[in-house]
BALOSE-320339 format. One record per residue (C-alpha): x, y, z; residue number from 1; chain. Coordinates in pm, 1 decimal. Each point is the difference from the previous one (the first is absolute). Example, Ala and Ser with C-alpha at 12.3 -4.5 7.8 and 13.67 -1.06 7.14 Angstrom:
BEGIN
[[1230.0 -450.0 780.0] 1 "A"]
[[137.0 344.0 -66.0] 2 "A"]
% end
This chain:
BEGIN
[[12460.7 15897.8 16351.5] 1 "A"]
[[209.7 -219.7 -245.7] 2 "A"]
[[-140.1 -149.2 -300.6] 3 "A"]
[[159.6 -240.7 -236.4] 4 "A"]
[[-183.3 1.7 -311.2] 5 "A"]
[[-0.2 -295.5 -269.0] 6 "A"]
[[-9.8 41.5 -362.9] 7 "A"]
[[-66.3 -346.8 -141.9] 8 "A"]
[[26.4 145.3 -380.4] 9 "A"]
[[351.6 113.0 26.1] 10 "A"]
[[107.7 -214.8 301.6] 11 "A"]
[[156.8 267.9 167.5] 12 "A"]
[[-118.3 112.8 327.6] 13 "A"]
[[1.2 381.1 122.2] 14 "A"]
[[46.0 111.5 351.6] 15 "A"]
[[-145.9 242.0 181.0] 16 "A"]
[[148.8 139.5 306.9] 17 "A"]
[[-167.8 307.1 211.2] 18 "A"]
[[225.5 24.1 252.1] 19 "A"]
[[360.6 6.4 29.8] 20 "A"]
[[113.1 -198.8 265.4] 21 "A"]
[[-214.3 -298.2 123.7] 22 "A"]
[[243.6 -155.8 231.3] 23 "A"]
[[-223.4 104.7 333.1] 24 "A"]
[[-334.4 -86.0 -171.8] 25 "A"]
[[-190.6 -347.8 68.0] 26 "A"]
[[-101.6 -126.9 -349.8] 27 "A"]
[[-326.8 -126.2 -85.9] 28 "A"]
[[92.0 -248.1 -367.0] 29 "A"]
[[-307.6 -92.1 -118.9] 30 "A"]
[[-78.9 -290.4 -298.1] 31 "A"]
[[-336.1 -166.5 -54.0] 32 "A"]
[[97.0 -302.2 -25.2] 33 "A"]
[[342.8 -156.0 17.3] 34 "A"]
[[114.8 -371.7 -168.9] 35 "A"]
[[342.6 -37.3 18.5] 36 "A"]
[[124.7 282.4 218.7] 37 "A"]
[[225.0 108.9 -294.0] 38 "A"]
[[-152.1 376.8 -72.9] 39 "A"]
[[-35.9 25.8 405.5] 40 "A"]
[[374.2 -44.6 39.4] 41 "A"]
[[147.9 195.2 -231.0] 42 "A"]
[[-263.7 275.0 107.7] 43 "A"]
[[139.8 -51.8 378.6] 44 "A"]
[[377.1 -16.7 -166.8] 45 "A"]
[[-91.8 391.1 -110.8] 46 "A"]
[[-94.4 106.4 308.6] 47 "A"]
[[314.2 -136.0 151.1] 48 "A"]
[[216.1 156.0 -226.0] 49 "A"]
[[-174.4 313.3 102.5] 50 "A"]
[[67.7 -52.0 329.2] 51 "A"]
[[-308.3 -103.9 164.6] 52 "A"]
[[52.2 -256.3 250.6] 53 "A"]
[[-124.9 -363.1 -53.3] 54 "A"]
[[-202.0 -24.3 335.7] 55 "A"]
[[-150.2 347.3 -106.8] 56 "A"]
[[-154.7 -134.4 -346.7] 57 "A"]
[[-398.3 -199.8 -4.5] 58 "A"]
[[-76.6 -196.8 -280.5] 59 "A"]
[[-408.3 39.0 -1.9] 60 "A"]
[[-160.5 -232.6 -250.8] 61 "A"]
[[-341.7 -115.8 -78.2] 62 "A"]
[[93.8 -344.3 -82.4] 63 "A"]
[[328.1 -194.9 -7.8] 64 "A"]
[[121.1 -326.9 -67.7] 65 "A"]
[[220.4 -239.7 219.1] 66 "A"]
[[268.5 52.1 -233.5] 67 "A"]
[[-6.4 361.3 -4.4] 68 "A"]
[[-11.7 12.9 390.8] 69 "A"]
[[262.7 -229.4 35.1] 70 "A"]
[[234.2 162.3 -236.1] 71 "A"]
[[-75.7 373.6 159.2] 72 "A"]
[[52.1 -121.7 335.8] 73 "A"]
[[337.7 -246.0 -89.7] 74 "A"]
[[143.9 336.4 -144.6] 75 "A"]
[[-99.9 232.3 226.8] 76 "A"]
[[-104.1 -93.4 303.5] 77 "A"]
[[-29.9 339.4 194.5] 78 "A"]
[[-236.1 89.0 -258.3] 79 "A"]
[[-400.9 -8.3 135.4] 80 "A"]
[[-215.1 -223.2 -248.9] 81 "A"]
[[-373.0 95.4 45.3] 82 "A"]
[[-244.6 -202.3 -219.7] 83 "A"]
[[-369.4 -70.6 -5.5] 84 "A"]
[[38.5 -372.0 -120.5] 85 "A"]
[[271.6 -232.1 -112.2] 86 "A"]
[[-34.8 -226.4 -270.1] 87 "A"]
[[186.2 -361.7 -27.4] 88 "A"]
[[96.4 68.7 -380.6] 89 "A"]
[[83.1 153.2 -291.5] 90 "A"]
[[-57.9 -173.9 -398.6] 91 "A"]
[[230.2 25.0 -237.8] 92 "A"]
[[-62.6 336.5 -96.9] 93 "A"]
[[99.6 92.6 353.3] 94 "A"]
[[-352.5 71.3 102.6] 95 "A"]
[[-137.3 -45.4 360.3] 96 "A"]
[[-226.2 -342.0 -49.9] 97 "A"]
[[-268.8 83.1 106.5] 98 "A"]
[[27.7 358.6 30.3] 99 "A"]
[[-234.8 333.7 -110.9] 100 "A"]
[[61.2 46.8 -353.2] 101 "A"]
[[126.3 305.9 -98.0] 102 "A"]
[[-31.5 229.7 264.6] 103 "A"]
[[42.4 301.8 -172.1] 104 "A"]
[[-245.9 -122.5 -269.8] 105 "A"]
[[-266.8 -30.1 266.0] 106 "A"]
[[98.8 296.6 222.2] 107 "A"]
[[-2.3 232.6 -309.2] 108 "A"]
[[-301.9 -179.6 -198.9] 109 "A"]
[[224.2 -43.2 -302.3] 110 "A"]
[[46.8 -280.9 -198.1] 111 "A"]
[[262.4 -252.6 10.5] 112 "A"]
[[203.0 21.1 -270.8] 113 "A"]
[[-29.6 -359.1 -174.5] 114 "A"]
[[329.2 -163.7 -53.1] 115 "A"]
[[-120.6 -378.8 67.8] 116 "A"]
[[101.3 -39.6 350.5] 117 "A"]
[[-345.6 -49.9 152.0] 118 "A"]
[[21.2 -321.3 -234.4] 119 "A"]
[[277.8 -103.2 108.6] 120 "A"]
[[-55.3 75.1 330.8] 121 "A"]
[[-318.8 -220.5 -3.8] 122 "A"]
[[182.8 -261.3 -111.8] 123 "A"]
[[267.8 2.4 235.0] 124 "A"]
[[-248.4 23.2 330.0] 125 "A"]
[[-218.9 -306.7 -165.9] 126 "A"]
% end
């Protein structure tokens, strides 16, 4: 198993490897929800770099939107794109319109931590 772990304090990201050579292995990347595609492909551009063959890698997401499919699959198009739902948009914040919220917020029970996007994000779907 591989982990990438985010640190949105220090915007620094750690990795976590726990196996040396993952070149053979089939690669399950997992995000809950993907806008743009941006995070996805740089994620896929680490696995490459390690190796691991394109047509070996599955992006598995809860929810995407059109953009984010569009840009994954323009990129790299061995790369498997599995998805529950696609949504036609994003707002300006980059958020899928109409999309779940905070997923990890709801997964987790915590709450969001206000910064004024659900605001805007009202206004932008209205």
């Amino acid at each position: 198993m591989h982990t990438i772990i985010r640190d949105k304090e220090t915007s620094r990201d750690e990795f976590i490897f726990y196996s040396k050579d993952i070149s053979d292995d089939h690669v399950i990347l997992m995000d809950c929800t993907v806008s743009t595609g941006a995070a996805a492909m740089m994620a896929v551009r680490v696995l490459l770099d390690h190796d691991v063959p394109e047509d070996k890698i599955f992006l598995l997401s809860l929810l995407m939107a059109e953009m984010g499919v569009h840009s994954v699959a323009y990129a790299f198009p061995r790369v498997r794109i599995i998805t529950t739902a696609v949504d036609k948009r994003v707002n300006d914040l980059f958020r899928i319109i109409p999309g779940i919220g905070n997923f990890g917020d709801r997964y987790f029970g915590t709450d969001a931590v206000p910064d004024g996007s659900d605001e805007e994000e009202a206004a932008s779907v209205g």
